[in-house]
Biopython code that builds the backbone (N, CA, C, O; Angstrom):
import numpy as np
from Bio.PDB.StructureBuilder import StructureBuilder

atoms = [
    (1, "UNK", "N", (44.020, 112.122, -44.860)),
    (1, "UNK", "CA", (45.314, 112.058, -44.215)),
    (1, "UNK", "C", (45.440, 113.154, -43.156)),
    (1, "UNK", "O", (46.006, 113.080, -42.066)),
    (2, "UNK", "N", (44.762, 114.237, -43.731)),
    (2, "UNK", "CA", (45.130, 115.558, -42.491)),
    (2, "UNK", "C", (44.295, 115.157, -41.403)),
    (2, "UNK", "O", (44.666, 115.264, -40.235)),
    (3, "UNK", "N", (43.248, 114.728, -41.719)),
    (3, "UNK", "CA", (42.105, 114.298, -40.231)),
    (3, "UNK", "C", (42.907, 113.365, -39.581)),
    (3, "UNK", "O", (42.810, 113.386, -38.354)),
    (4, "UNK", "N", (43.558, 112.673, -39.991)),
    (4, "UNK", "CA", (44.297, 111.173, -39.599)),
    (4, "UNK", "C", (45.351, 112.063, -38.459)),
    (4, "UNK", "O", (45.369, 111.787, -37.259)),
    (5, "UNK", "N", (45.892, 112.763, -38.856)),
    (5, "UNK", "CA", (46.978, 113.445, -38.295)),
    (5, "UNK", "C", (46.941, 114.182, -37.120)),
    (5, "UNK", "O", (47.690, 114.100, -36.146)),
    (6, "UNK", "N", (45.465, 115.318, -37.420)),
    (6, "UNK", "CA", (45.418, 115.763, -36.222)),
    (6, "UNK", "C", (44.359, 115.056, -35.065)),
    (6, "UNK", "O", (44.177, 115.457, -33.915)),
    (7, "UNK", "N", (43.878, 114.170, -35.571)),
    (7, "UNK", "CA", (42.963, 112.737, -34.202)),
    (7, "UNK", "C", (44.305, 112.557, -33.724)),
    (7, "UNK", "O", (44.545, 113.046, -32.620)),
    (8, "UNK", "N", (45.674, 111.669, -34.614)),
    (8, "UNK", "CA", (46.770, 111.345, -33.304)),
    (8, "UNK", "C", (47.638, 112.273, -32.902)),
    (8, "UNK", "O", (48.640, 111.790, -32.374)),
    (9, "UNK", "N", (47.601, 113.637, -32.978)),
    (9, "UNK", "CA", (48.247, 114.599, -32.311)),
    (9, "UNK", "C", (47.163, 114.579, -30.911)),
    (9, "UNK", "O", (47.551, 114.522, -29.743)),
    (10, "UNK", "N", (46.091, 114.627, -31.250)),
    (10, "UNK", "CA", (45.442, 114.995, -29.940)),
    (10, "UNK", "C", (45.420, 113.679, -29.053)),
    (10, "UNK", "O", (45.207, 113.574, -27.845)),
    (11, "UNK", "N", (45.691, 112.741, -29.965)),
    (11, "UNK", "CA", (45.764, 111.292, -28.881)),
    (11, "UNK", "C", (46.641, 111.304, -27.918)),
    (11, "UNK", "O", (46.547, 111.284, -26.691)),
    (12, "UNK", "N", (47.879, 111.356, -28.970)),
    (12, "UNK", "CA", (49.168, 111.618, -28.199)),
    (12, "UNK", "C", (49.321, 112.414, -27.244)),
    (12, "UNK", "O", (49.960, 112.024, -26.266)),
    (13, "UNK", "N", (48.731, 113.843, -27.277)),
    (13, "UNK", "CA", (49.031, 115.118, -26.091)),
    (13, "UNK", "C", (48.003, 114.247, -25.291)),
    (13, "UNK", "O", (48.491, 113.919, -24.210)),
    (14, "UNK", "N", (46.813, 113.799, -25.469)),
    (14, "UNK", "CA", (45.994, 113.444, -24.246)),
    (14, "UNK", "C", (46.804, 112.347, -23.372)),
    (14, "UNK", "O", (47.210, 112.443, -22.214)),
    (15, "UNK", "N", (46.900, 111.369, -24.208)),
    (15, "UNK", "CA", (48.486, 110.241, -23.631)),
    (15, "UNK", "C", (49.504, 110.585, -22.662)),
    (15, "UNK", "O", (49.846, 110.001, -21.633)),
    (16, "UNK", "N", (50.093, 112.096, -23.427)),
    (16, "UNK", "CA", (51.230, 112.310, -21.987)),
    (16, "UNK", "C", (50.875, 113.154, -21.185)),
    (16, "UNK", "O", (51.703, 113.417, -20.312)),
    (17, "UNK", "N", (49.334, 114.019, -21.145)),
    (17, "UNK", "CA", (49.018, 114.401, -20.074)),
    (17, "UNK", "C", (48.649, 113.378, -18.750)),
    (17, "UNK", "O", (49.135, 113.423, -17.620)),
    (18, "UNK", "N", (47.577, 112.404, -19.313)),
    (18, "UNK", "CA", (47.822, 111.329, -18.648)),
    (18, "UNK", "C", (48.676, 110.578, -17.627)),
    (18, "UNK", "O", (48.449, 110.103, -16.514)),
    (19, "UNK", "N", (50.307, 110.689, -18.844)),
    (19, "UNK", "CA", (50.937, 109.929, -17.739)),
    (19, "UNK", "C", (51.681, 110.742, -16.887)),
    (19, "UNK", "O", (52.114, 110.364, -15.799)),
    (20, "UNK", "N", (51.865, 112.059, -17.451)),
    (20, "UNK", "CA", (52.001, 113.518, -16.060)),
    (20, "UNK", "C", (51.299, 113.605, -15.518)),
    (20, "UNK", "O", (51.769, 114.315, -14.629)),
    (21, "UNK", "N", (49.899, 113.333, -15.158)),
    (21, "UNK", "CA", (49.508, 113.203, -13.865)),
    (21, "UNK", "C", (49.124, 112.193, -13.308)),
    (21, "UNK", "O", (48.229, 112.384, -12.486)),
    (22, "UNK", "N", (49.479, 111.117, -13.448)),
    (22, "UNK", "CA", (50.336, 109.802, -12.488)),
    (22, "UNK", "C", (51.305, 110.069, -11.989)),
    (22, "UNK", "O", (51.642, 109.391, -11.018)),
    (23, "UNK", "N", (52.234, 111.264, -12.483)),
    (23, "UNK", "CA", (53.883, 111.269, -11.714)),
    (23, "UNK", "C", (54.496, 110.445, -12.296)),
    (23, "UNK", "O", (55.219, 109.801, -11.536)),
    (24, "UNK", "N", (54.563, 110.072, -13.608)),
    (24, "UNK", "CA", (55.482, 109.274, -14.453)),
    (24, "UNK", "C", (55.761, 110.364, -15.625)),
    (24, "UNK", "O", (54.980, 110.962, -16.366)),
    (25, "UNK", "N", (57.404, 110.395, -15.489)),
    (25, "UNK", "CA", (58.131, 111.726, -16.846)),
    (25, "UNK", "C", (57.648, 110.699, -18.326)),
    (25, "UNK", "O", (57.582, 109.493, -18.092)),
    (26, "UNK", "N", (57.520, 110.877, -18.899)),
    (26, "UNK", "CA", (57.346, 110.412, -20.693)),
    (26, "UNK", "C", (58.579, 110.381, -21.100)),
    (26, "UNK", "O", (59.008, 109.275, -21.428)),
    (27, "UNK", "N", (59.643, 111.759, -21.214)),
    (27, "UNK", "CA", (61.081, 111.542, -21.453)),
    (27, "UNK", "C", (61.998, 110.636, -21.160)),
    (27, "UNK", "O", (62.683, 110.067, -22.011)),
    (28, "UNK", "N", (62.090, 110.381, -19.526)),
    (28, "UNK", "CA", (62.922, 109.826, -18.904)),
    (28, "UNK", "C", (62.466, 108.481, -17.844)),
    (28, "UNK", "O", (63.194, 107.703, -17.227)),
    (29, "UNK", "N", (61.309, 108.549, -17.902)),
    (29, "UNK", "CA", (60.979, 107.153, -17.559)),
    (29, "UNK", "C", (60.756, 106.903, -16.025)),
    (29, "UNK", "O", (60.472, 105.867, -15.423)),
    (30, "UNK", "N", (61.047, 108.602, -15.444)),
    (30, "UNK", "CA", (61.076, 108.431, -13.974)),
    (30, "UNK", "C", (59.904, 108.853, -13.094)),
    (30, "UNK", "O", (59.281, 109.909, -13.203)),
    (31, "UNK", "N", (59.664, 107.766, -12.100)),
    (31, "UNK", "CA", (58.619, 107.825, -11.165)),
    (31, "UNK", "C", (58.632, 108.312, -9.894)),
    (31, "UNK", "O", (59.672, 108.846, -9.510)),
    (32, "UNK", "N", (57.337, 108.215, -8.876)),
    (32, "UNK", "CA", (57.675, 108.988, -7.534)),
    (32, "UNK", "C", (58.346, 107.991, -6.718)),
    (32, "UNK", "O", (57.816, 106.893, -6.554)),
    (33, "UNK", "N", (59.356, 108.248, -6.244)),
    (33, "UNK", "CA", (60.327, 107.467, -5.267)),
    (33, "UNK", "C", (59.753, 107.382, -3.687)),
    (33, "UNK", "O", (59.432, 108.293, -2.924)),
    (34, "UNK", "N", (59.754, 105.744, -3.479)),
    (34, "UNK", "CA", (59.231, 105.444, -1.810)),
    (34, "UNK", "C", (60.157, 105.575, -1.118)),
    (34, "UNK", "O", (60.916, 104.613, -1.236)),
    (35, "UNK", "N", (60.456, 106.219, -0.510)),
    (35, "UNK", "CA", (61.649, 105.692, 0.727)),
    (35, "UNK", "C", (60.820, 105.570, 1.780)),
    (35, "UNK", "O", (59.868, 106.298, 2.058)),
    (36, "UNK", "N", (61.350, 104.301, 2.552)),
    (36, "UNK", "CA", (60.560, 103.212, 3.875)),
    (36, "UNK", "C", (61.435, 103.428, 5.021)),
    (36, "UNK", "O", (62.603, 103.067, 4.869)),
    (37, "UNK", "N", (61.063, 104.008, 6.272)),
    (37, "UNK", "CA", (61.665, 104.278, 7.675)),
    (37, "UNK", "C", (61.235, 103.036, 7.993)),
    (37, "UNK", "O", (60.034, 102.835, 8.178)),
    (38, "UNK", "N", (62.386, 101.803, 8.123)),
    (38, "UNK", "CA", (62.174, 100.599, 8.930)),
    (38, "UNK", "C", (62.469, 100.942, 10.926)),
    (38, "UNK", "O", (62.279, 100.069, 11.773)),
    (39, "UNK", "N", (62.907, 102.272, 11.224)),
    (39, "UNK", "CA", (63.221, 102.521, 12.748)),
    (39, "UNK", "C", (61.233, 102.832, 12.642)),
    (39, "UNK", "O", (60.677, 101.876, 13.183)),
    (40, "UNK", "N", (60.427, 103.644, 12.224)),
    (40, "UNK", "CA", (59.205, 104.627, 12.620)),
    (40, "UNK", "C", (58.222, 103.474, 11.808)),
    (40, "UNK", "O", (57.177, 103.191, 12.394)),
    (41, "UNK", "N", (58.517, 102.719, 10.358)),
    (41, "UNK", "CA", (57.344, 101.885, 10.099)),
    (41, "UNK", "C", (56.552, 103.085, 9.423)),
    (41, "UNK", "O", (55.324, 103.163, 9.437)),
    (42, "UNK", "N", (57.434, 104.048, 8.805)),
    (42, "UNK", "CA", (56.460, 105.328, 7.874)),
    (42, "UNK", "C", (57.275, 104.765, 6.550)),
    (42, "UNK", "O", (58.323, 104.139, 6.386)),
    (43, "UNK", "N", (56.131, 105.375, 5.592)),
    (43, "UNK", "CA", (56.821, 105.528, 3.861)),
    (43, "UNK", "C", (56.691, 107.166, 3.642)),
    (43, "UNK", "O", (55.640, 107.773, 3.843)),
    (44, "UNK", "N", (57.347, 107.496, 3.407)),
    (44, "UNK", "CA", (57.578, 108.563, 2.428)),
    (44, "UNK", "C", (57.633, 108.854, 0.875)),
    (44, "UNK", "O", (58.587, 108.315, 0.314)),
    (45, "UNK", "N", (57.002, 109.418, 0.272)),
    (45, "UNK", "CA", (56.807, 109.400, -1.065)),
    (45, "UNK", "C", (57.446, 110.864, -1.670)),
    (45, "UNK", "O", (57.012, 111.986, -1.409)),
    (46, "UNK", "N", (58.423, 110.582, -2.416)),
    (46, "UNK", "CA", (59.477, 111.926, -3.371)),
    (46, "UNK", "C", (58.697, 111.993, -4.609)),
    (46, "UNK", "O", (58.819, 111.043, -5.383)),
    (47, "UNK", "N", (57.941, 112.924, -4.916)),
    (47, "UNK", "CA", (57.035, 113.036, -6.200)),
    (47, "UNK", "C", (58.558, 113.472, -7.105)),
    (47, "UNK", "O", (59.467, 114.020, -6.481)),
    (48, "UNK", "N", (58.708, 113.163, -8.623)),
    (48, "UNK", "CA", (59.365, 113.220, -9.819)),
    (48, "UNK", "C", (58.845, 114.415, -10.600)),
    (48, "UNK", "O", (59.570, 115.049, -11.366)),
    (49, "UNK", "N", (57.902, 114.627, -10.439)),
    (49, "UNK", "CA", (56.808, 115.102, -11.313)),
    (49, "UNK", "C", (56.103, 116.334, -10.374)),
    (49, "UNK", "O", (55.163, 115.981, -9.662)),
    (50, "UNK", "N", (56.424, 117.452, -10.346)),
    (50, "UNK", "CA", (56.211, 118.823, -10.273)),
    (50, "UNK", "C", (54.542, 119.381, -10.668)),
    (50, "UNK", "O", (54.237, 119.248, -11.853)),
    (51, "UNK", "N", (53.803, 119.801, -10.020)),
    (51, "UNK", "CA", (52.143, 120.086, -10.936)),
    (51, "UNK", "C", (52.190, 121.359, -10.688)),
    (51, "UNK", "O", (52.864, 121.675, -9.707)),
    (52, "UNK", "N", (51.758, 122.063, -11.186)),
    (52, "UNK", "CA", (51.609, 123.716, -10.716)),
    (52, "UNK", "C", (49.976, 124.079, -11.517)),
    (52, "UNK", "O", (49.658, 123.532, -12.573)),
    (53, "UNK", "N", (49.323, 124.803, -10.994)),
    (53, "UNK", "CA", (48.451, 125.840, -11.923)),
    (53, "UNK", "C", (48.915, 126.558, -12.290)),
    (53, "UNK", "O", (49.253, 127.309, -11.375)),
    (54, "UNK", "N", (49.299, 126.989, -13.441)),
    (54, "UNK", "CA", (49.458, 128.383, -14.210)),
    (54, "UNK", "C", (48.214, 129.394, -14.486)),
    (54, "UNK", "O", (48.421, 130.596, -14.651)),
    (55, "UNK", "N", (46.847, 128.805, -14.528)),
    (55, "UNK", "CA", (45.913, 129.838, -14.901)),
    (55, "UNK", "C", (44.413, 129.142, -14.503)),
    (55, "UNK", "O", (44.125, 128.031, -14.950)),
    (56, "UNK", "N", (43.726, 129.703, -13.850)),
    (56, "UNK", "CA", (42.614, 129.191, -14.095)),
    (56, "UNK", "C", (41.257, 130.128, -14.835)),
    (56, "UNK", "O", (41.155, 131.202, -14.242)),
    (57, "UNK", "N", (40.427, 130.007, -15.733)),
    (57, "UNK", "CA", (39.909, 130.729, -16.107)),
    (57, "UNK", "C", (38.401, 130.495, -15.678)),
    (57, "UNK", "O", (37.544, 130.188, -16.507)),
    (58, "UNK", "N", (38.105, 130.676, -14.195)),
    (58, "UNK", "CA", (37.087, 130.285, -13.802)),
    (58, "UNK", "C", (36.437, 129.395, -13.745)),
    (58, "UNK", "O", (36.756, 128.504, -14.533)),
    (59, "UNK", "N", (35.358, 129.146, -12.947)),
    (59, "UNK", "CA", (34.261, 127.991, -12.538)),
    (59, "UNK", "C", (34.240, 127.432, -13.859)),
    (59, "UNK", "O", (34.530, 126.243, -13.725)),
    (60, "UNK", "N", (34.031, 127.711, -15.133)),
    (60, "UNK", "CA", (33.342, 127.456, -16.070)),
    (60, "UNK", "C", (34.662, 127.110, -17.125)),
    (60, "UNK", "O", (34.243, 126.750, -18.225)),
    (61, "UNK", "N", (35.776, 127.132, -17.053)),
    (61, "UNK", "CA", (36.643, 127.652, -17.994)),
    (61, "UNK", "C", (37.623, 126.531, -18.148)),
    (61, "UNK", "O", (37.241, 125.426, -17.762)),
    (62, "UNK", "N", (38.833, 126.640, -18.654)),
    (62, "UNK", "CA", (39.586, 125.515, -18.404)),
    (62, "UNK", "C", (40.748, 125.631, -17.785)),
    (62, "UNK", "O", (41.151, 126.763, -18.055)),
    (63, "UNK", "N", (41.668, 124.982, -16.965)),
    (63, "UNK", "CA", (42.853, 125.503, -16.453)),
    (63, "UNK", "C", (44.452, 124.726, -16.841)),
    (63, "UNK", "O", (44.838, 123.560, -16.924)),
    (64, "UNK", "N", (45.007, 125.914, -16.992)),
    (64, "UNK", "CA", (46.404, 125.378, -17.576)),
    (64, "UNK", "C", (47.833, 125.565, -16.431)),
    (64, "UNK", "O", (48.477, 126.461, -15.885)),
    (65, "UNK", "N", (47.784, 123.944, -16.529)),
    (65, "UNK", "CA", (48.841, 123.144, -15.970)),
    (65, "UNK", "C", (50.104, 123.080, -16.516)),
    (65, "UNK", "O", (50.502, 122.796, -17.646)),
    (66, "UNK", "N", (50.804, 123.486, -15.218)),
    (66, "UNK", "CA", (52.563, 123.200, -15.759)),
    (66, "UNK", "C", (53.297, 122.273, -15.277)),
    (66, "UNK", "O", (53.307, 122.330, -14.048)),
    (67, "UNK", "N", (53.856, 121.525, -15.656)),
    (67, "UNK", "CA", (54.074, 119.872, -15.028)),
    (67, "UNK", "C", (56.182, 119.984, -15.249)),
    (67, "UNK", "O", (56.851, 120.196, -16.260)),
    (68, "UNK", "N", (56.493, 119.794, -14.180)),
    (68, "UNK", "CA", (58.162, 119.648, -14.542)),
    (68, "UNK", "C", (58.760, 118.851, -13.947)),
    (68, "UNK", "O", (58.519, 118.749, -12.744)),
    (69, "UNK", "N", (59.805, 117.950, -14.591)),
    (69, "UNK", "CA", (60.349, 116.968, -13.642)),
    (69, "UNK", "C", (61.636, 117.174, -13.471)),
    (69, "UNK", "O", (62.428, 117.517, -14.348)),
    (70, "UNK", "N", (61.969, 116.880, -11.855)),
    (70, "UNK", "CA", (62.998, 117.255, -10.958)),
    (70, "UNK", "C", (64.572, 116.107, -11.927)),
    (70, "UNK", "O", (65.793, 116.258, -11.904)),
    (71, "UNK", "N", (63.838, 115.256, -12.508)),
    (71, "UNK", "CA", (65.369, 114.482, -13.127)),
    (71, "UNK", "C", (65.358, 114.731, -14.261)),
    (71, "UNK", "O", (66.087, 113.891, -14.788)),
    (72, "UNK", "N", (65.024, 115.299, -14.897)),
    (72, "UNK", "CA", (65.432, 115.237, -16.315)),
    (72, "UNK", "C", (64.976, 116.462, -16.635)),
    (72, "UNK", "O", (64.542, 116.359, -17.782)),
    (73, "UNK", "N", (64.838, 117.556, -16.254)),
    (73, "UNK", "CA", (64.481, 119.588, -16.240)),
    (73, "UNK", "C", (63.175, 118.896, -17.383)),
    (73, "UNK", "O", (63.873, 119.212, -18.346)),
    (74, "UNK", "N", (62.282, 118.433, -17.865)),
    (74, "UNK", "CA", (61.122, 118.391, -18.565)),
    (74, "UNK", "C", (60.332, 119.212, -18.309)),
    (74, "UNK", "O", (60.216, 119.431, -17.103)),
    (75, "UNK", "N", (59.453, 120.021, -19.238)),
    (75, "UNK", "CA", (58.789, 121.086, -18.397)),
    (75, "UNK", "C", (57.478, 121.125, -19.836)),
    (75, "UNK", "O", (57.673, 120.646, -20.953)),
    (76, "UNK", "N", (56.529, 121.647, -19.493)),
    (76, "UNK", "CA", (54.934, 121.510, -20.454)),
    (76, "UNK", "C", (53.979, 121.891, -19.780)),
    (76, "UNK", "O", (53.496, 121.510, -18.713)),
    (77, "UNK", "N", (53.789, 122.513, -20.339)),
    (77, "UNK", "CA", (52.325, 123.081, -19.933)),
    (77, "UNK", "C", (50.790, 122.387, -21.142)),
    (77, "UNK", "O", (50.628, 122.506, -22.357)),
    (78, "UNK", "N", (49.941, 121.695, -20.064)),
    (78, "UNK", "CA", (48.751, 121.004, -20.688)),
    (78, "UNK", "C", (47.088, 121.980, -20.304)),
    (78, "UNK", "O", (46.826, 122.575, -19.258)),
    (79, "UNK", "N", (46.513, 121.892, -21.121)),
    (79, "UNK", "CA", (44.802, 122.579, -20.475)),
    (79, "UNK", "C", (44.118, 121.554, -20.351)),
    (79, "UNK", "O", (44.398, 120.546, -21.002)),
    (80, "UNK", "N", (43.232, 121.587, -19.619)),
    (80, "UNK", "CA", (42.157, 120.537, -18.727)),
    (80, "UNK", "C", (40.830, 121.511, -18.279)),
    (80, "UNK", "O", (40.706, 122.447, -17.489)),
    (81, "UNK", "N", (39.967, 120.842, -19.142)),
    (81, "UNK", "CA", (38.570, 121.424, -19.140)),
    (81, "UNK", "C", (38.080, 120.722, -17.887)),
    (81, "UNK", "O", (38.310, 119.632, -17.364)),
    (82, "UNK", "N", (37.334, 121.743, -17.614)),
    (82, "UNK", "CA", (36.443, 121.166, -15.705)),
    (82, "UNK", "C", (35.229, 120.645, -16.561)),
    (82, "UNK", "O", (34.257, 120.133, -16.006)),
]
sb = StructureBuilder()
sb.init_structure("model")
sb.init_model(0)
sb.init_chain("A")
sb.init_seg("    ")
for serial, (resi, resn, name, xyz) in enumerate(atoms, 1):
    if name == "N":
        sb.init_residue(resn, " ", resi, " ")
    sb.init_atom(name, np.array(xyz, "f"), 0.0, 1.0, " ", f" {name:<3s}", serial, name[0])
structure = sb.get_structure()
């Protein structure tokens, strides 16, 4: 049961790192917004979803990401091995 538990903890955190870096919140369901200039024929894209580095621990190391979204204050920090 405990092995069971911590495989879907790590599923799960891998899951919503995932969909934080698509630019989709997990909380609130919100994505990056297009707005379309029909005068210029440009799109513009409003990212939801905030990325920052908080740390990198070298060439070799792993670096920790802080992800926050502008509609719903969500905020997490994930690590990502190079």
């Amino acid at each position: 049961m405990f092995i069971f538990s911590v495989m879907l903890y790590f599923k799960q955190k891998s899951s919503r790192f995932d969909t934080l870096d698509s630019g989709v919140c997990p909380a609130c369901g919100s994505k990056t917004k297009i707005i379309l200039d029909t005068d210029n024929d440009t799109e513009f894209k409003v990212p939801v979803i905030r990325k920052r580095i908080l740390q990198s621990h070298g060439c070799s190391g792993a670096i920790e990401f802080e992800f926050k979204c502008s509609e719903c204050g969500l905020k997490e920090v994930h690590t990502q091995s190079r």
